[in-house]
PDB file of N, CA, C and O in Angstrom:
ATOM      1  N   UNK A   1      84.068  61.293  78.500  1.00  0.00           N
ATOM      2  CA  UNK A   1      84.732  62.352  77.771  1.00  0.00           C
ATOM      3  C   UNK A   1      86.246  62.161  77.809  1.00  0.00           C
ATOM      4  O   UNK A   1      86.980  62.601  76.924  1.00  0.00           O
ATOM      5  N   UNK A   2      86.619  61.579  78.727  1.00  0.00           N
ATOM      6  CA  UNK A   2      88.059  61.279  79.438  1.00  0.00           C
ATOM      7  C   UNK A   2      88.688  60.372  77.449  1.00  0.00           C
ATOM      8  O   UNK A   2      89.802  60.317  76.929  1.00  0.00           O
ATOM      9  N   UNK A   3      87.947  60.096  77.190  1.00  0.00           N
ATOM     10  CA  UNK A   3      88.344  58.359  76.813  1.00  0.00           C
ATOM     11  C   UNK A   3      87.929  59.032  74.750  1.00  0.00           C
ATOM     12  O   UNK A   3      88.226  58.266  73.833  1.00  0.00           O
ATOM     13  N   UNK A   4      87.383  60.209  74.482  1.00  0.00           N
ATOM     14  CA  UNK A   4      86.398  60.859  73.710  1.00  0.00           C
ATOM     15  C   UNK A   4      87.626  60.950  72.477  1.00  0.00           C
ATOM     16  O   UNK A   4      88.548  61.323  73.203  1.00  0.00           O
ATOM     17  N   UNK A   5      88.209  60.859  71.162  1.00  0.00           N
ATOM     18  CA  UNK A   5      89.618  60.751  71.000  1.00  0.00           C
ATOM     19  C   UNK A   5      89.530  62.902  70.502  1.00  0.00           C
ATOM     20  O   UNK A   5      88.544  63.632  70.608  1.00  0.00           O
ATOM     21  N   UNK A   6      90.672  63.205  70.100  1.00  0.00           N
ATOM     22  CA  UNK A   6      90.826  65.083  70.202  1.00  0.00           C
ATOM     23  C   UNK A   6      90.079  64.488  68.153  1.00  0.00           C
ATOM     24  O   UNK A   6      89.611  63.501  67.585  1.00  0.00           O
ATOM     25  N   UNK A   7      90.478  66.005  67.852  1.00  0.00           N
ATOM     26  CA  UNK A   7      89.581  66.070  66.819  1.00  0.00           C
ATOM     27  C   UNK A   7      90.336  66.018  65.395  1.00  0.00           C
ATOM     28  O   UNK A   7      89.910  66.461  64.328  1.00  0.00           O
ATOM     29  N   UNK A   8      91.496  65.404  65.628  1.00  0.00           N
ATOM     30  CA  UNK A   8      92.050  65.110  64.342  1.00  0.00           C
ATOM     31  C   UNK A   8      92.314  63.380  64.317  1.00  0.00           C
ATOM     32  O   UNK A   8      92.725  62.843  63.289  1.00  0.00           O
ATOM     33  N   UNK A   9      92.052  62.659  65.466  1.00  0.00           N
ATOM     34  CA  UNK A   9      92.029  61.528  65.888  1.00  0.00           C
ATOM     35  C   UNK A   9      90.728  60.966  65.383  1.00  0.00           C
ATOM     36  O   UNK A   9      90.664  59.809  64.965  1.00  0.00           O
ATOM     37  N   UNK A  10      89.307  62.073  65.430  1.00  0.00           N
ATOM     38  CA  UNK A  10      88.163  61.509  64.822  1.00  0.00           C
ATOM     39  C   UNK A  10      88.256  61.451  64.098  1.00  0.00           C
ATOM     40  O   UNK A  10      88.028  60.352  63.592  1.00  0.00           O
ATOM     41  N   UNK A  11      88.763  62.741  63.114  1.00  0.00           N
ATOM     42  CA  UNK A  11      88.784  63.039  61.326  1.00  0.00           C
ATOM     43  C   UNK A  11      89.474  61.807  60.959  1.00  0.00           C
ATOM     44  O   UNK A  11      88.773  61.155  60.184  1.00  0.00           O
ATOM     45  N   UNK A  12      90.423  61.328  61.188  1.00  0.00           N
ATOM     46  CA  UNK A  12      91.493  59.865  60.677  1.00  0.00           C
ATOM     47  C   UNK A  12      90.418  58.849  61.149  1.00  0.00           C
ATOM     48  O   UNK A  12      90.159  57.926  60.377  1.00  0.00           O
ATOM     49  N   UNK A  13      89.779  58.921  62.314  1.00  0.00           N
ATOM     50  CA  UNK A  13      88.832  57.656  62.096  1.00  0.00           C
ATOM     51  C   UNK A  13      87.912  57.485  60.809  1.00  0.00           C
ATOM     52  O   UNK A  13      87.701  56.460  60.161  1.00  0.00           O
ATOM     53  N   UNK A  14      87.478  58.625  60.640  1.00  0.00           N
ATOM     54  CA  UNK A  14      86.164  58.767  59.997  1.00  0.00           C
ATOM     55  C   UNK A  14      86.607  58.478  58.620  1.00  0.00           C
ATOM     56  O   UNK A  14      85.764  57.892  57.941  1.00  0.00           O
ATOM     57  N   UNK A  15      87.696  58.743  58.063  1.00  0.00           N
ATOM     58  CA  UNK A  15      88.384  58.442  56.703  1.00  0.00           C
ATOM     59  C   UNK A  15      88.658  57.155  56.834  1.00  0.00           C
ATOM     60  O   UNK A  15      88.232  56.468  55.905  1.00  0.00           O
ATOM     61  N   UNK A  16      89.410  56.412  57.945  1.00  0.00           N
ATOM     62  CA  UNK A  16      89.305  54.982  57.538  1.00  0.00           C
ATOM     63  C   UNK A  16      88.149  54.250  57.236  1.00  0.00           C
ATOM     64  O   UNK A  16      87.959  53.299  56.478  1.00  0.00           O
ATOM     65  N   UNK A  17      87.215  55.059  58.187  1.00  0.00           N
ATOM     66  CA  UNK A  17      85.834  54.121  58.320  1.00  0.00           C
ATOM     67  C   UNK A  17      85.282  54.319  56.723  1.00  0.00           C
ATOM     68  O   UNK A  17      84.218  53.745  56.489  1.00  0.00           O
ATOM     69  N   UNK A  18      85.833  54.994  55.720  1.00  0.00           N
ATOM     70  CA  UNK A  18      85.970  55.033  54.172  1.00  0.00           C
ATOM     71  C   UNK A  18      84.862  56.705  53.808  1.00  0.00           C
ATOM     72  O   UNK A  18      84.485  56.941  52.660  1.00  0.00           O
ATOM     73  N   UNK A  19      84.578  57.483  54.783  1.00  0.00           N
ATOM     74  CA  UNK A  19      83.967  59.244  54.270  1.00  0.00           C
ATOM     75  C   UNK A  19      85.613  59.702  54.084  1.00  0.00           C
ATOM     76  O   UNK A  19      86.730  59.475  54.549  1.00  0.00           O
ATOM     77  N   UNK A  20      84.737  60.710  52.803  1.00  0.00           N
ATOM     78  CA  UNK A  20      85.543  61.652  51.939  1.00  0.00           C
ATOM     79  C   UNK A  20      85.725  62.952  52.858  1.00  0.00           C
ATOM     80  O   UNK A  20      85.515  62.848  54.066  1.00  0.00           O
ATOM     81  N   UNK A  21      86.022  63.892  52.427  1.00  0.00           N
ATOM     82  CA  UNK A  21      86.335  64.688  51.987  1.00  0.00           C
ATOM     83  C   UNK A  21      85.829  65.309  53.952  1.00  0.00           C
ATOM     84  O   UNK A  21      85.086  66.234  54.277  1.00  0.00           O
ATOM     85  N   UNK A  22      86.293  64.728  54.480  1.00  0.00           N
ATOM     86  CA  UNK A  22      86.315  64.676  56.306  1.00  0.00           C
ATOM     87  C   UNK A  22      86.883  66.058  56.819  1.00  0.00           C
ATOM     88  O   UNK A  22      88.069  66.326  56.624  1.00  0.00           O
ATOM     89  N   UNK A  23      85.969  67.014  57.533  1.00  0.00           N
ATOM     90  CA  UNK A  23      86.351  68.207  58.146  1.00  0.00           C
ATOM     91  C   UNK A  23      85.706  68.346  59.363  1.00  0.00           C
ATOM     92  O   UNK A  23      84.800  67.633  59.794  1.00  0.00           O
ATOM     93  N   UNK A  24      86.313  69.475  59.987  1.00  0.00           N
ATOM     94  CA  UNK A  24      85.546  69.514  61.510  1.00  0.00           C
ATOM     95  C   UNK A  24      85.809  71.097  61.639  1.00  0.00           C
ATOM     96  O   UNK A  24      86.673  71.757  61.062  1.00  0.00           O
ATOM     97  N   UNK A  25      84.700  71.581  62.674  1.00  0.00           N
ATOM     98  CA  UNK A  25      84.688  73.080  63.049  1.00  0.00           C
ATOM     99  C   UNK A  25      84.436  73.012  64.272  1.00  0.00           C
ATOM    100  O   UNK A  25      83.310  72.694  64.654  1.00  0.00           O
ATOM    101  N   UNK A  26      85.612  73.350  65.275  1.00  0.00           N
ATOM    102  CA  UNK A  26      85.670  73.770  66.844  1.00  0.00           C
ATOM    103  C   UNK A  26      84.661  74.764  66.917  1.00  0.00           C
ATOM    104  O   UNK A  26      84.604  75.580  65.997  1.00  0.00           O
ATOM    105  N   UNK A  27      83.551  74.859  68.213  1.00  0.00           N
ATOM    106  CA  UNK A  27      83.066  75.447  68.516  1.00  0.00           C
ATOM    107  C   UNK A  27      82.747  75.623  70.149  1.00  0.00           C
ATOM    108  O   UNK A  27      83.093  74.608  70.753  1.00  0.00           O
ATOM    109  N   UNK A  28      82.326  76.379  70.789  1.00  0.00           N
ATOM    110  CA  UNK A  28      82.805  77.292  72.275  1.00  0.00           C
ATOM    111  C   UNK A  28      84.457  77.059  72.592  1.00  0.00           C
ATOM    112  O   UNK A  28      84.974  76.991  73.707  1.00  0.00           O
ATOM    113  N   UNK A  29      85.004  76.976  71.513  1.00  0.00           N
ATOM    114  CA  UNK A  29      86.793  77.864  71.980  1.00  0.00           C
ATOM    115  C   UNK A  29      87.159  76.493  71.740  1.00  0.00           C
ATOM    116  O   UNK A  29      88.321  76.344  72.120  1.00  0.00           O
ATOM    117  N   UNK A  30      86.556  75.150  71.158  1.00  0.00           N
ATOM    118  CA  UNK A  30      87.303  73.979  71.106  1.00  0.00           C
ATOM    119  C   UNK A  30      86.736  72.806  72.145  1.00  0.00           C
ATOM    120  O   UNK A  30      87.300  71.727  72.330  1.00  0.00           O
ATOM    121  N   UNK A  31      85.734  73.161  72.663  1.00  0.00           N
ATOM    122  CA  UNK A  31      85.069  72.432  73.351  1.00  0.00           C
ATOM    123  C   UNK A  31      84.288  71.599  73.116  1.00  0.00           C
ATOM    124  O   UNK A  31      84.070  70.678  73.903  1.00  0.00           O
ATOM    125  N   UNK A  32      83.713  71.726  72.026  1.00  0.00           N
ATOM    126  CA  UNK A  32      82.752  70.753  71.056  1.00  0.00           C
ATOM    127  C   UNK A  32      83.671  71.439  69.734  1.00  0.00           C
ATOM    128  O   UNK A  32      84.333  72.461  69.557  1.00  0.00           O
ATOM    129  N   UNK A  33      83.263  70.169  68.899  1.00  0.00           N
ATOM    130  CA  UNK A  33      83.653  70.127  67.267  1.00  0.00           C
ATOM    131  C   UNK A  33      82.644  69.169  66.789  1.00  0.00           C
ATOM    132  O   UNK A  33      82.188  68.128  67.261  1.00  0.00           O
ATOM    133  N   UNK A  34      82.405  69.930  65.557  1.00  0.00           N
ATOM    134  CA  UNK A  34      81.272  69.203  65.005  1.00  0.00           C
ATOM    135  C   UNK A  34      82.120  68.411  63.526  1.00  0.00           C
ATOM    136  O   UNK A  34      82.400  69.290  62.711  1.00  0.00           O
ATOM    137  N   UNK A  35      82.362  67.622  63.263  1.00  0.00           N
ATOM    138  CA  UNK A  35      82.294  66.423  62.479  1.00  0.00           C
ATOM    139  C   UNK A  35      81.947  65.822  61.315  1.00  0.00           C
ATOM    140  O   UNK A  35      81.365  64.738  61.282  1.00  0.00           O
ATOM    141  N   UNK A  36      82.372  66.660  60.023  1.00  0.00           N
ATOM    142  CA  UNK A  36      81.386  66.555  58.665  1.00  0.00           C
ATOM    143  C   UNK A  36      82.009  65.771  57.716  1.00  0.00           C
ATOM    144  O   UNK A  36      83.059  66.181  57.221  1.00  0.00           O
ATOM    145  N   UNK A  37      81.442  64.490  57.308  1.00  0.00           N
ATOM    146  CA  UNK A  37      82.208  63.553  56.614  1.00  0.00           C
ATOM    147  C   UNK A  37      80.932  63.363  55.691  1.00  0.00           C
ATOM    148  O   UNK A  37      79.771  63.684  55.945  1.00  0.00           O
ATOM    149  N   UNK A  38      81.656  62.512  54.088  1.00  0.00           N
ATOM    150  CA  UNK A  38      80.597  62.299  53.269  1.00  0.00           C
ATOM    151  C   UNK A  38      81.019  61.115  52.255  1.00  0.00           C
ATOM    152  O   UNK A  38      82.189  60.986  51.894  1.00  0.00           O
ATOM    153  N   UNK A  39      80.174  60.417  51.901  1.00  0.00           N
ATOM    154  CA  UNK A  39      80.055  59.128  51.335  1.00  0.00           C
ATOM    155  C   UNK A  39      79.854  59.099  50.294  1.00  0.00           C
ATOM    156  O   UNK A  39      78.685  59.400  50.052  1.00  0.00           O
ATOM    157  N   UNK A  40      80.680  58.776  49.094  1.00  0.00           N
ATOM    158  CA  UNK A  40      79.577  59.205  47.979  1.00  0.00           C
ATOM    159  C   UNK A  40      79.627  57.912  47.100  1.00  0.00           C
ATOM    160  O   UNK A  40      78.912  57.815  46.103  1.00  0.00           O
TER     161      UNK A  40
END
């Protein structure tokens, strides 16, 4: 988790890795974020 990147660090991964339209929703106060990217 140490090493896990924060959640605007994923969103920029996930757009290079070439998904659109890349969002995320913190959930228990920011403790988990869930990750919604799409390919089209």
């Amino acid at each position: 988790i140490r090493r896990h990147p924060d959640q605007e660090t994923l969103k920029e991964m996930m757009l290079s890795a070439g998904l659109e339209d890349v969002s995320y929703h913190n959930l228990s106060g920011g403790v988990v974020a869930l990750h919604v990217g799409f390919r089209y």
